[in-house]
N, C-alpha and C positions, 0 to 999 in steps of 0.2 A: 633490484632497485626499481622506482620508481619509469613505467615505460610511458615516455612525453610522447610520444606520437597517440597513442590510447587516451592518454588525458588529454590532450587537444580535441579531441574528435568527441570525447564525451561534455568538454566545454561549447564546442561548437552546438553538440546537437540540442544544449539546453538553450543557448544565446539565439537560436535558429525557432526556438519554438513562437506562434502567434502570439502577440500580446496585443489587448486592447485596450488605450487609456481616456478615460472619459474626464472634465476638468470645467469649471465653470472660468468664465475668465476672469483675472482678478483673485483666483483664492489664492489661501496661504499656502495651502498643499504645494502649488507651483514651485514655488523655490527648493524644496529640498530635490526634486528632480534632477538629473545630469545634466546639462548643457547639452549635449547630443540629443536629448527625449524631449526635451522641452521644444529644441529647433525642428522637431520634427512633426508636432503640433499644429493643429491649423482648423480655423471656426467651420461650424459642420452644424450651424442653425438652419432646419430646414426651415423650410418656403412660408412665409405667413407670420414665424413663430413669434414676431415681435408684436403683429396687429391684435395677434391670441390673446398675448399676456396682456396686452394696453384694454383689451375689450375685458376682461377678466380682472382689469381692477388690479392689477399687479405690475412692477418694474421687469421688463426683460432683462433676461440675465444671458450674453453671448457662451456661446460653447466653444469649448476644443478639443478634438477628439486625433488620437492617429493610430495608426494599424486594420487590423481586420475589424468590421463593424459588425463581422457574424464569423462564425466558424463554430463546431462540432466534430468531436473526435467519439470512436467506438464504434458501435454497429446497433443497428435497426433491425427488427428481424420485419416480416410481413406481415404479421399478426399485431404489429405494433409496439410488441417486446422488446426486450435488447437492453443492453448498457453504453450505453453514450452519456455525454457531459459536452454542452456548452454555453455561446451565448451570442444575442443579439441586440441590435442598438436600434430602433427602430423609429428613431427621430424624438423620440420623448421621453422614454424609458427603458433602460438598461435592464435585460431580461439574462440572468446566469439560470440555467437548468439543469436536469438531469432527470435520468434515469427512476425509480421507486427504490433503485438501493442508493444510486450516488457512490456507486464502487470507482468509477472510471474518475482518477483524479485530477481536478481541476483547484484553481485558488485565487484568491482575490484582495485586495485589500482596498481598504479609505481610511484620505487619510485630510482631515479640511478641503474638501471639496474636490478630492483629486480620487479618482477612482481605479484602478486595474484590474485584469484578468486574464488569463494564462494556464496552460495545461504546467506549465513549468514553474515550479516558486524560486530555484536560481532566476531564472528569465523575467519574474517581477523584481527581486531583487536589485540586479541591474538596471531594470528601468525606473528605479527609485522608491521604493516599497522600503517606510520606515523600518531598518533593523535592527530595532533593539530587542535582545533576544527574550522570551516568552517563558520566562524562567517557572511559572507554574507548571504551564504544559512540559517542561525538560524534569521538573522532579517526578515526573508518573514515566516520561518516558525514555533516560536514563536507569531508573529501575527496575522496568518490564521490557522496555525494548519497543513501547508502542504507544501513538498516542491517543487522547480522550477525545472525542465529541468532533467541534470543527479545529481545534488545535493543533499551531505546525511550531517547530522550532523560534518562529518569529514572531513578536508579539502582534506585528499588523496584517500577519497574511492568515487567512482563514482558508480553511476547507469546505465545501460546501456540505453545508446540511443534511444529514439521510431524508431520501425520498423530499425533499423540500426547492425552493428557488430562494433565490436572491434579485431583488428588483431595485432599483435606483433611477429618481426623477431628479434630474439634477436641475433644473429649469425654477424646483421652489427651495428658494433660499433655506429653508432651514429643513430640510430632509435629507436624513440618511438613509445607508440604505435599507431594507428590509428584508428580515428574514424571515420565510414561511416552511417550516417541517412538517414531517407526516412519519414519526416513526412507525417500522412493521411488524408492530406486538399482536401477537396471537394469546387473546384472553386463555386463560386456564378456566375462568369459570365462565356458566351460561349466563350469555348477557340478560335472560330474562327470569330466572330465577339466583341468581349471583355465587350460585353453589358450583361444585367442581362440575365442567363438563361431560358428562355421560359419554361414553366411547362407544362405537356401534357393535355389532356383534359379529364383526368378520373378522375370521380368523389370520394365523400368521400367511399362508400362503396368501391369501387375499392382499395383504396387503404389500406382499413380495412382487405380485404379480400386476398390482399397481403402480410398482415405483416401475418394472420393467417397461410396461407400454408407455406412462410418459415419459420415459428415458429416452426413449426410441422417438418419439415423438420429436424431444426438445434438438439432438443430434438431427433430425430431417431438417428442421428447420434451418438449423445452424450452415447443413451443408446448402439449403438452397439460397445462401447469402455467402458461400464461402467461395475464394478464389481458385483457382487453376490446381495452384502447386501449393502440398497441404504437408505440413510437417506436426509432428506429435512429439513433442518432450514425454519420453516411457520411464518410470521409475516401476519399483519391484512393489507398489502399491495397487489400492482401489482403485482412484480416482480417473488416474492416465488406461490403467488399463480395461476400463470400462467403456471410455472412449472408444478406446483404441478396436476392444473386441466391436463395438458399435456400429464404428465407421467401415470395418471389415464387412460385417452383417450385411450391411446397407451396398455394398458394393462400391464403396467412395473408400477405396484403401489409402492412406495416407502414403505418400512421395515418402517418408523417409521418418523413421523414429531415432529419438535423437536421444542419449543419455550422456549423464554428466558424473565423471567420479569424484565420489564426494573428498573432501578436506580431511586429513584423518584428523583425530583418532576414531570417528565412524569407516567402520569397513566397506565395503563394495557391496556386497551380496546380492544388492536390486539390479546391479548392470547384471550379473549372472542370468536372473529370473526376468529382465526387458530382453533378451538376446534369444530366449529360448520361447518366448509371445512373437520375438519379429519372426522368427526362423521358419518355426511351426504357420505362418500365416502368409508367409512368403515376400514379409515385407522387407528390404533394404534399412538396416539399423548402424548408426555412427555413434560411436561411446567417446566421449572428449576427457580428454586428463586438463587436470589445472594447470592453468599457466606457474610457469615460474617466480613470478611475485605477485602473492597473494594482495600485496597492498595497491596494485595496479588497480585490483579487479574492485577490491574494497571503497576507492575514490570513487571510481569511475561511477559504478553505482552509487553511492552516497547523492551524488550529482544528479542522477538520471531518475533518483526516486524523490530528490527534494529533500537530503535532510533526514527523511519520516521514516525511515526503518534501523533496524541495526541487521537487517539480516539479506539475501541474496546475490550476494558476492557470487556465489557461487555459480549464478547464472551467467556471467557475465559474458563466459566464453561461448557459449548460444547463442548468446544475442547476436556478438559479432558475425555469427557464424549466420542467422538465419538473414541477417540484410543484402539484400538481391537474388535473393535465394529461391524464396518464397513468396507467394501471397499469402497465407494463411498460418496461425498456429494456432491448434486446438488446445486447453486449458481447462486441467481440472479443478478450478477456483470453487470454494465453495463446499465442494462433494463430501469432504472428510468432515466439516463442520456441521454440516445440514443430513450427513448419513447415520453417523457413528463417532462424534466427537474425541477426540482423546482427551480434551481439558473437563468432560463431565465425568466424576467422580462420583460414587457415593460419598462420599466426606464433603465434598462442595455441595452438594444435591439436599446432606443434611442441615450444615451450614444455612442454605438458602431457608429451608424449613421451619428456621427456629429465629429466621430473621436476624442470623450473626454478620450484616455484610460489614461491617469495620472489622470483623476474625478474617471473614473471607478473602478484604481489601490484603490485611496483613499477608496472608499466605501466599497471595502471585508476589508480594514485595519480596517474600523468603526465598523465591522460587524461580529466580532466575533464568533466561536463556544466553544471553551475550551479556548485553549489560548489566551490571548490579550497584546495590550502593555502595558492597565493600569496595569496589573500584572507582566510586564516585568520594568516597572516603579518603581515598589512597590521591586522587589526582586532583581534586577541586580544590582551589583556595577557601580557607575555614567561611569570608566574609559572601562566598558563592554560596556555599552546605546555608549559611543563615539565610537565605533569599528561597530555598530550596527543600526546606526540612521534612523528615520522614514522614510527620504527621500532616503534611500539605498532600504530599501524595495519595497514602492510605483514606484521608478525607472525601477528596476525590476520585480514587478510585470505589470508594462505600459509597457514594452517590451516584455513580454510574449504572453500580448494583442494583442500586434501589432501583431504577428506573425500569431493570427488566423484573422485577422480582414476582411479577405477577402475570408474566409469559407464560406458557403453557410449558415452555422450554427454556426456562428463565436463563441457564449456564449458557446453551446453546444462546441466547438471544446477545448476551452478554459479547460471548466472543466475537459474534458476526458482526453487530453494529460498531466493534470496535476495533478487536487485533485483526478481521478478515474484512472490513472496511476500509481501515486505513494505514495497513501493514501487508498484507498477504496479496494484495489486490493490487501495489505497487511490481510485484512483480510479472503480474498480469499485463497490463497493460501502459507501465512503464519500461521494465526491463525486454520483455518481448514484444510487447503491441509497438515499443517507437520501431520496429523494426521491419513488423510487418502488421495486416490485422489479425486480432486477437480475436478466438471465438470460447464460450464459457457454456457447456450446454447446461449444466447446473443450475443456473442461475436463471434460466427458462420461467417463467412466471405459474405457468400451470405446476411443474415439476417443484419449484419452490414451496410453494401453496400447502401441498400436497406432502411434504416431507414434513414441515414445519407440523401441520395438523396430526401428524400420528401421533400415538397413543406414545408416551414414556416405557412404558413397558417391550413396546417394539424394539426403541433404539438403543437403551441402555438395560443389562450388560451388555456389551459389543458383541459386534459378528453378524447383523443382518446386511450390513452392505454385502460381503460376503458371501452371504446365503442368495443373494438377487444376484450375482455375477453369473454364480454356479448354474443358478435353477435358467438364465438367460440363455449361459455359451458353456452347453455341455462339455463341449468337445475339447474343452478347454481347463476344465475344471480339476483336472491333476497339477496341472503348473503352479509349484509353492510360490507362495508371497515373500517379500522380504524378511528377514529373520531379524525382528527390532534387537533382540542382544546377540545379535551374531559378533564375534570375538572382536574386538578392537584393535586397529593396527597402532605404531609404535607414531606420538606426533612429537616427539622432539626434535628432530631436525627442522620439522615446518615452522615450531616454534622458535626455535635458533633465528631460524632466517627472517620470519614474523617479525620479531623484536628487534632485529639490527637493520630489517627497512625503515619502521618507524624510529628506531632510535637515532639512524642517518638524520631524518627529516627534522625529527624535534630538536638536537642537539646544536640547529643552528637557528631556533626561533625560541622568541620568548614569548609565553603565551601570557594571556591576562586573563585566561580561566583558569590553566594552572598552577599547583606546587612546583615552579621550576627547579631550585634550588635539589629538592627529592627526591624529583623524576629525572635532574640529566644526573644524581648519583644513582639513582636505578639501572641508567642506561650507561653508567658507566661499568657499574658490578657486571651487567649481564655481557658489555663486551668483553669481560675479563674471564667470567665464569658462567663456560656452556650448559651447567648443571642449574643457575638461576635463571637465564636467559629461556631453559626451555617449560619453565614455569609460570611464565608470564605474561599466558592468552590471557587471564582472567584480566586484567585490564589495560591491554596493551591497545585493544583495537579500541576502547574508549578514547584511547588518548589521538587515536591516529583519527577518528570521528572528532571530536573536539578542537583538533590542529586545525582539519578541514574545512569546518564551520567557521571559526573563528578567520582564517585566511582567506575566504571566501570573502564572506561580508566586509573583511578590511578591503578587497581588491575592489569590490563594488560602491563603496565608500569615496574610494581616491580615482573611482573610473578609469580601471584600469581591464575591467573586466566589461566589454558593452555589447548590447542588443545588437545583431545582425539583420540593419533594414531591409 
């Protein structure tokens, strides 16, 4: 069952996040606010601002501002790299920033005149962030698991812009606020003859030997901003254990590598191959089993990432475990998208070629990880599916396409400005970074740069991440990788117990998304018969995300749920 002391603590830590509300006085925005946020408002005109406006030919317009007037979360390297996200009030204009990826998430909304911002979108929520839900953004990302562009769950709260800011003068009556982007498309052709670009004539090791000094490089930097006590999540992967061999190299061995056993019906086989990397390198490894209710782990995060994934449960029991533990968690974000993709395919790669992005669109909609539509079929109220419809998503997910279709690494560009922007990146630096800092060597700008420009030929068919580990840490290069079809263990008992958590919870709410009538006979068959019950991943955790969502925004609605001043 559901454990209350875990989900208090993950309420807390969202309701605990800075929020900053900016507000002219007098707007309409004002009233939909709580009574708690509104009282905690108060005018924040600097010095002059009235004599400004009267000399400039304009009516001044009084402010109200509460909370932090700046704050930034993430890290900074010394080169002036890094991934941060935040924002500043600076007496006349409201400055949201970041980073060139815009990975580290932040969110904001306006709504008549009323402004917020937040590492947390529960934590705008509660302080009044209109919620009516963003039912475009949920048809792309109920079928994929992820969303588009700046789009969350909510239709008022946004995500900030790749590589872009967000600015807000709220002093002239009719300005909103502005958005300025810089997406980080790598032409395929030369910008001065418009034909494909010519590729140099250094061969494969050249370019092995490339990625390894600025690997090395990006890891120095990271360590010369990273704290005391340094922890490594080790899976039987590239990504961690490139790090991991890294940080050894360099003499900064990590406190402590951490693995997590997976959910079945995925086997174990990478805690095998993480245990024999710590062993051989002498370093202290902790492997955590999943807690006992999976649906614990599933809220809690739901909450901590905003809503915006379907996926990282899994981490949940890290998280708890790395708070006070450590200063530091090193993080392979990035590595597997920017080295050796698994979502580029020859068949997408062709696709792209021939300019099929609505085939393309179609294919991630077929191809599910958590979510899908058959489960969005199976739970939605018919008059929700008409607000929602397949061809609104495949639409938009063909227009997203188009956007990279002239990358140099169009699949690759694809995925990063959207499932490893604003899905894969929540586990970075929400699931782990609220916990401690988060450092990403991957994402290093020179290292970036530099991967992004290779040649197609380098990184697809797979295997040169692999050939740079080898050729880096000899010594090391016997110890197998995880074995992606290694046998599958038995998950129906997980699914048993899956389904009679959320069936607990639903069986005593009525929802206004879904088929109730359906769903509590589904959940009545599955308490009767263990054989359907253990069948019923495929949309069970939709339902228990949907409960959540929908009982959230009711509690912040009736202010039941409030900001922590």
């Amino acid at each position: 069952m559901l454990n209350a002391t875990l989900g208090h603590e993950a309420i807390r830590q969202c309701m605990t996040q800075p929020v900053f509300l900016l507000a002219r006085s007098g707007a309409a925005g004002l009233a939909q606010l709580p009574m708690h946020v509104r009282s905690a408002l108060t005018y924040c005109d600097p010095a002059g601002a009235k004599k400004q406006s009267e000399r400039a030919g304009g009516s001044h317009v009084p402010l109200l501002a509460s909370g932090q007037s700046s704050h930034e979360r993430g890290y900074r390297l010394e080169n002036g790299g890094g991934v941060y996200a935040g924002w500043l009030w600076d007496g006349e204009t409201l400055h949201l920033y970041a980073d060139r990826y815009a990975l580290h998430p932040m969110y904001y909304f306006y709504a008549d005149g009323v402004m917020g911002v937040s590492h947390s979108l529960p934590a705008l929520l509660a302080a009044g962030a209109p919620a009516e839900l963003n039912m475009r953004g949920l048809s792309v990302f109920l079928r994929i698991g992820f969303f588009l562009g700046q789009h969350t769950p909510v239709l008022s709260i946004k995500a900030l812009p790749e590589g872009g800011a967000v600015t807000w003068q709220p002093a002239r009556n009719d300005a909103e606020p502005r958005i300025m982007a810089t997406p980080l498309l790598i032409s395929a052709n030369d910008p001065q003859t418009g034909r494909p670009a010519a590729d140099t004539d250094k061969g494969r090791k050249d370019y092995i030997d490339g990625y390894i000094d600025l690997f090395r490089q990006a890891v120095s930097r990271c360590v010369a901003v990273s704290g005391e006590r340094i922890a490594l999540p080790l899976s039987g992967g590239k990504d961690s254990r490139h790090i991991f061999l890294e940080l050894c190299r360099q003499g900064r061995k990590p406190d402590c590598a951490l693995t997590v056993l997976h959910y079945p019906p995925r086997a174990n086989d990478d805690a095998d191959r993480a245990a024999e990397l710590a062993s051989r390198a002498g370093i202290r490894h902790e492997v955590f089993a999943q807690p006992e209710s999976r649906l614990t782990a599933w809220w809690c995060t739901r909450l901590i990432t905003g809503f915006c994934t379907d996926e990282h449960d899994w981490a949940h029991v890290i998280s708890t475990h790395l708070a006070g533990r450590y200063d530091t968690v090193f993080d392979g974000l990035a590595g597997d998208t920017l080295s050796e993709s698994r979502f580029v395919t020859a068949e997408r790669l062709g696709m792209l070629g021939r300019r099929q992005y609505d085939e393309l669109a179609l294919q991630l909609v077929n191809t599910p990880a958590v979510f899908s539509e058959q489960a969005m079929r199976v739970l939605l109220l018919p008059e929700l599916m008409d607000f929602m419809p397949r061809e609104l998503a495949v639409g938009d997910l063909s227009a997203a396409i188009r956007q990279c279709a002239d990358d140099r690494h169009p699949i690759q560009r694809f995925f990063f400005a959207n499932r490893m922007r604003r899905e894969v990146s929540l586990l970075t630096f929400g699931v782990f970074g609220a916990q401690c800092q988060a450092l990403t060597p991957y994402l290093d700008a020179d290292l970036y740069d530099y991967l992004r420009m290779l040649p197609p030929e380098v990184l697809y068919p797979q295997g040169f991440h692999k050939e740079v580990i080898a050729t880096g840490y000899p010594d090391y290069a016997d110890i197998a990788y995880e074995r992606k079809v290694a046998p599958s263990v038995s998950d129906v008992q997980h699914n048993i117990s899956l389904f009679r958590e959320v069936a607990a919870v639903g069986v005593f709410r009525k929802s206004h998304l879904m088929r109730n009538p359906s769903l509590w006979l589904r959940f009545a068959r599955g308490g009767l018969d263990k054989r359907y019950a253990a069948t019923t991943r495929w949309y069970v955790l939709m339902a228990a995300y949907l409960y959540q969502l929908e009982e959230f925004i009711t509690a912040c609605r009736k202010g039941t749920v409030r900001l922590s001043y």
